[in-house]
Every structure is written in C-alpha cells, then in structure tokens.
C-alpha positions as MATLAB code, in Angstrom:
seq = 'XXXXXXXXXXXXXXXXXXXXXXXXXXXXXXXXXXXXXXXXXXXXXXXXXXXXXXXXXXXXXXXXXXXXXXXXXXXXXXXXXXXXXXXXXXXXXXXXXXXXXXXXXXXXXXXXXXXXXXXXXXXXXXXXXXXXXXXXXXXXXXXXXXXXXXXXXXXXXXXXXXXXXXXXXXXXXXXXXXXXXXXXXXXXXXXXXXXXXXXXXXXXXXXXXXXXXXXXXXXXXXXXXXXXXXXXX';
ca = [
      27.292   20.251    7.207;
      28.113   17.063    9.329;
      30.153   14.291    7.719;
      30.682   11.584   10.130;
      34.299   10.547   10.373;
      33.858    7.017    9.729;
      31.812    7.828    6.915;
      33.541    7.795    3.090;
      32.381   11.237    1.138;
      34.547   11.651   -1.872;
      32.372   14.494   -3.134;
      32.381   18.190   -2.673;
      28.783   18.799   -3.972;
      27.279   18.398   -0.714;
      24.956   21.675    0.766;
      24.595   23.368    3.756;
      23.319   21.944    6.937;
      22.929   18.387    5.229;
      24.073   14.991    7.491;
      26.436   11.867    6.701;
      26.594    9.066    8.892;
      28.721    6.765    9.883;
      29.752    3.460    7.306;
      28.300    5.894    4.146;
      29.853    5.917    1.263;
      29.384    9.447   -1.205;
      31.112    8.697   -5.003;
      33.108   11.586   -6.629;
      30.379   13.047   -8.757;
      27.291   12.853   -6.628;
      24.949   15.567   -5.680;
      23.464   16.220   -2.570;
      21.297   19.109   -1.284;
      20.872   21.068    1.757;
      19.323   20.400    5.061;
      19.180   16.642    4.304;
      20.001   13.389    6.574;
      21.379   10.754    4.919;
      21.707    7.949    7.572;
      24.373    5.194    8.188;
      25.147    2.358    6.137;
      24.198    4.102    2.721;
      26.162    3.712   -0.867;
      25.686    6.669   -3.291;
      26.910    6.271   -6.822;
      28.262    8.987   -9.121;
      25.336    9.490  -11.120;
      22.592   10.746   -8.368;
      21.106   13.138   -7.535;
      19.490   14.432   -4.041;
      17.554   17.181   -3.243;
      17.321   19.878   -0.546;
      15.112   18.378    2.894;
      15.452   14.419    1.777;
      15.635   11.724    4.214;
      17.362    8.710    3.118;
      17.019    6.198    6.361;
      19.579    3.119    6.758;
      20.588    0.775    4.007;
      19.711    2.305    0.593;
      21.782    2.622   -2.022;
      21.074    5.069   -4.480;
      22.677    3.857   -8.077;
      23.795    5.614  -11.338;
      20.905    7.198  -12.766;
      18.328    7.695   -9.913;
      16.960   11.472   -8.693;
      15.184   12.241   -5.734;
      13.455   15.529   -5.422;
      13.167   18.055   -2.730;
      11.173   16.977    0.659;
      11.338   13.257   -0.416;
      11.423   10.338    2.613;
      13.130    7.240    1.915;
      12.714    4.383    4.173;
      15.149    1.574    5.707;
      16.603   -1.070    3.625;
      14.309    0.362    0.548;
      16.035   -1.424   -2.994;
      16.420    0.859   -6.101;
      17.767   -1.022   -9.562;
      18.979    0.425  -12.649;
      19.224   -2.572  -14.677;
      16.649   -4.710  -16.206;
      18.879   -7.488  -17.278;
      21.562   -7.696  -14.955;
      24.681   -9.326  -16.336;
      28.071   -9.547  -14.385;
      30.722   -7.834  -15.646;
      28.574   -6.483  -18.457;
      27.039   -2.979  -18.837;
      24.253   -1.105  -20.680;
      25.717    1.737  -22.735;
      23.066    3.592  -19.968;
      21.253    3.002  -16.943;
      17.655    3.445  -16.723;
      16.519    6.763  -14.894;
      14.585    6.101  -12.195;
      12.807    9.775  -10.890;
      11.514   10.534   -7.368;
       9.636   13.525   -7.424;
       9.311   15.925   -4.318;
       7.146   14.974   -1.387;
       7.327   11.350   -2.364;
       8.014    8.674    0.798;
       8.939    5.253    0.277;
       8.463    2.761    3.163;
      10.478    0.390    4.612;
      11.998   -2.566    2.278;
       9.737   -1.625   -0.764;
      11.433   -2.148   -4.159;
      11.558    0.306   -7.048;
      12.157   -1.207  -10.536;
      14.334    0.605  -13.065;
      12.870    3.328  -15.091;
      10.599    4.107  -12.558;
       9.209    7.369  -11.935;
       7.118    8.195   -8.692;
       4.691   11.458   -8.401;
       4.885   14.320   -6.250;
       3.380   12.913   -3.021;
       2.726    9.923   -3.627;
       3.165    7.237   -0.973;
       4.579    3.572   -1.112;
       3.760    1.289    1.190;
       6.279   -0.569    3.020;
       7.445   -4.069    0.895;
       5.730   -2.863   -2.435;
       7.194   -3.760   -5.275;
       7.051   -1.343   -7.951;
       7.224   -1.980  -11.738;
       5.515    0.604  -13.010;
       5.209    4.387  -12.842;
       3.222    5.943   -9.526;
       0.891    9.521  -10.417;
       1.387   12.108   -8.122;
      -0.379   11.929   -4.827;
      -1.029    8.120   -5.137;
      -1.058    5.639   -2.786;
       0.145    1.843   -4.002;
       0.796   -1.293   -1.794;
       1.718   -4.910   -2.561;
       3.758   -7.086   -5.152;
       3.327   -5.960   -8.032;
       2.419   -2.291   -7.026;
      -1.401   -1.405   -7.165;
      -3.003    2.310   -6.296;
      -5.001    1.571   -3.392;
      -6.251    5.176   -2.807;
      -4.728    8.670   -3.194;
      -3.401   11.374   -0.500;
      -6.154   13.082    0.797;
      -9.284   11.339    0.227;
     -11.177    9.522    2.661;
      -9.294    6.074    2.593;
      -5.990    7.486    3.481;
      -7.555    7.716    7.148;
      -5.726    5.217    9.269;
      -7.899    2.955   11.028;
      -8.075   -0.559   12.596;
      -8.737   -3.121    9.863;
     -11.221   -4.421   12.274;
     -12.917   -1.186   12.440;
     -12.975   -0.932    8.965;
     -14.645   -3.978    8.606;
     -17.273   -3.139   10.783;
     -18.136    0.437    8.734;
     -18.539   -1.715    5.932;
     -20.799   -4.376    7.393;
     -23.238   -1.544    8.989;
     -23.142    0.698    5.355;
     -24.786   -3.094    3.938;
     -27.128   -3.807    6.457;
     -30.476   -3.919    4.876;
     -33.930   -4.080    6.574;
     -35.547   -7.556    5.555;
     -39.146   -7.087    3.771;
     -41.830   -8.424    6.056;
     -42.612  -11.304    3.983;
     -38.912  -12.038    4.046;
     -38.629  -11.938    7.752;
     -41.652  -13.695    8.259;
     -40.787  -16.384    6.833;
     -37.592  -16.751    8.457;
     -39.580  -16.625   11.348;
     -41.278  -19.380   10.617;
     -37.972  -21.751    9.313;
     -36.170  -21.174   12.125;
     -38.061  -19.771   15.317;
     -38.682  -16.372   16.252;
     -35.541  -15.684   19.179;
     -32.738  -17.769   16.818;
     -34.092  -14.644   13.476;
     -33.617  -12.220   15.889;
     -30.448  -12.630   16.879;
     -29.133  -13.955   13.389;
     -30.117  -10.538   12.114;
     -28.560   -8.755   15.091;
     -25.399  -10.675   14.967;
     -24.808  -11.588   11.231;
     -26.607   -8.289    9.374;
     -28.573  -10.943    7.212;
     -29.084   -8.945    3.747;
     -31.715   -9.808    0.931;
     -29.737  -11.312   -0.862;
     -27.755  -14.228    1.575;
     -31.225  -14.139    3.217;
     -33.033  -15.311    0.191;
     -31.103  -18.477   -1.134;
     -30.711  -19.392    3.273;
     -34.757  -19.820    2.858;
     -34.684  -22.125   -0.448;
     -32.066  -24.149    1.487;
     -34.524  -24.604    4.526;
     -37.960  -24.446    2.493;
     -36.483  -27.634    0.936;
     -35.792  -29.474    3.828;
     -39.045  -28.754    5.115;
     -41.389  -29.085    2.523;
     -41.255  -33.043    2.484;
     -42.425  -32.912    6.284;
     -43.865  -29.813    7.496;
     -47.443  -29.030    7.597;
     -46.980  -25.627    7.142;
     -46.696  -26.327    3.383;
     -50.026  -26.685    2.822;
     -50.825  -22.755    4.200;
     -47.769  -21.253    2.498;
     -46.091  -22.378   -1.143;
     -41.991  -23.053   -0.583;
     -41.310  -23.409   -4.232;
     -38.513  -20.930   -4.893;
     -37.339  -22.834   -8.159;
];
C-alpha cells in the first residue's frame, strides 16, 4: 500500500497493494480494496465503498452511498450525486445508493444521477449524462443517457465516422431498373447519369421523385413527350 504524504487518509480499511495520491482525501469509515489506484485530487466520503482492481482517475468524488465493484474504471473529472433535491444545510434522512457493478468504465466528465445503478460491463461514454439505470454490458452516450449498442457486438468496433458512413452508403446502393435508368438518361444526358450514380449511389426511391421533378419541367417543351408519357401524378 502507497499513501502519498500529501494525501489525507483517515481510514484504516484500505487493502493491500492499493495507491493514494497526492491532494486525496479518504473519510474515517470508507472502504477501499486491494490492488487499486485512486489518483490525485479525489474526495471519498464515509459511506463508500471500493472494490479490489478499481481505477478512480483525477477529480471524482465518490459521496455517501455510492459502491463500485471489483475491476471498475472511473474516468477524470466524472460527477456522482446522491441527492435529488439538493438543499443547503438540509439532509435526506438517506442518500440514494448509487451501484457500480464490476467491469463497468465511466469516461471522462460523464455524470451519474442518484440512485443509479450501472451493469457489469457496461460502458459510458465520455460527457453522458445518466438518469436512469444502465443493463450489464451496455453501451450509452449523450444527455440524457441512451444505449447505443452493447459490448461485444458488431457496433462496438471503433471506426472513423467517415468510414462508417461510407459502409452504410454502399449496404443502400441499389441497381436502377432499366426503365428507371433510361429515363434518366434521357432527362439529363448519358455522361452527367453516369457519374450521378457513381458519385451519389442514386437509389429507387430519391431516383424516382428526381424524374417527376424533371419530367415536369420538360413536358411543356420537349418533343420527347409525344414518344414517352411523363405523367407521374
């Protein structure tokens, strides 16, 4: 155990191997597990719990009724409340319990609500804002909280947003029907199709209402309405 001398541990329920920096403050009656870090600048109250293997980065403070579980990560500046209805100088008879279960990580500056409870595994994206409870394995992001996907599945991959964007454009490319294309053809010249199907993936259906707009403009003055009908309507 390693207990910074600048930092202010008043308890003796601290395991083996665990880590207090500097400008931390530890109240009487708080628990803290083995093997964890718990980095500087960091307020723990009397009524908290901490695991074996937890992480607790710079500026958190960990209030009366909060537990985190074994293997948890807790990331810079995140905000925990126990209160609801915050008055100074006036108390609940008890503070909500807020639970984080083991494996959970909690980015950067997110905010956890009182009452909370977050799953095993689950992971909160940096500046969420959580107000309600998170199933294990989950992933949430934004304000308020949302599950955007789950640990393990095939959105969890990291990858460009740009990228992403692309995947999705090719999975909705659709082949035009030949009547369809032939007609576009025919609206707007054979080399400007091509490449608006090339560059844009023109699908059925932005392709269809695109030929109403021009079949319009044309009808009044092309000739080509007499060989084919441009009544869409």
């Amino acid at each position: 155990m390693m207990i910074h001398k600048l930092a202010d541990v008043q308890s003796n329920n601290i395991g083996l191997n665990t880590n207090i920096w500097q400008y931390c403050v530890v109240l009487a009656k708080a628990v803290i597990g083995s093997d964890s870090n718990i980095c500087s600048h960091c307020f723990i109250e009397n009524d908290v719990v901490i695991g074996n293997n937890v992480t607790v980065k710079c500026g958190v403070q960990l209030w009366d009724g909060i537990t985190v579980e074994d293997n948890v990560f807790i990331g810079p500046n995140v905000t925990f409340t126990n209160d609801k209805y915050p008055k100074s100088k006036q108390y609940p008879a008890e503070f909500a319990k807020t639970l984080i279960k083991s494996g959970a990580s909690i980015g950067a500056n997110a905010t956890i609500t009182p009452g909370i409870t977050i799953g095993e595994n689950a992971l909160i994206a940096a500046g969420a804002v959580v107000t309600r409870d998170v199933p294990d394995n989950a992933i949430v992001k934004g304000n308020p909280a949302k599950i955007t996907s789950y640990v393990g599945s095939v959105k969890e991959s990291i990858v460009p947003a740009i990228q992403i964007g692309e995947e999705r454009e090719k999975q909705k490319l659709k082949v035009l029907p030949p009547i369809l294309f032939l007609l576009l053809v025919i609206c707007e010249g054979p080399y400007p199709s091509v490449n608006l199907i090339k560059k844009y993936h023109l699908k059925l259906r932005d392709t269809l209402p695109f030929l109403m707009y021009r079949a319009k403009k044309l009808e009044a003055s092309t000739p080509i309405k007499n060989v084919i009908n441009f009544s869409f309507v």
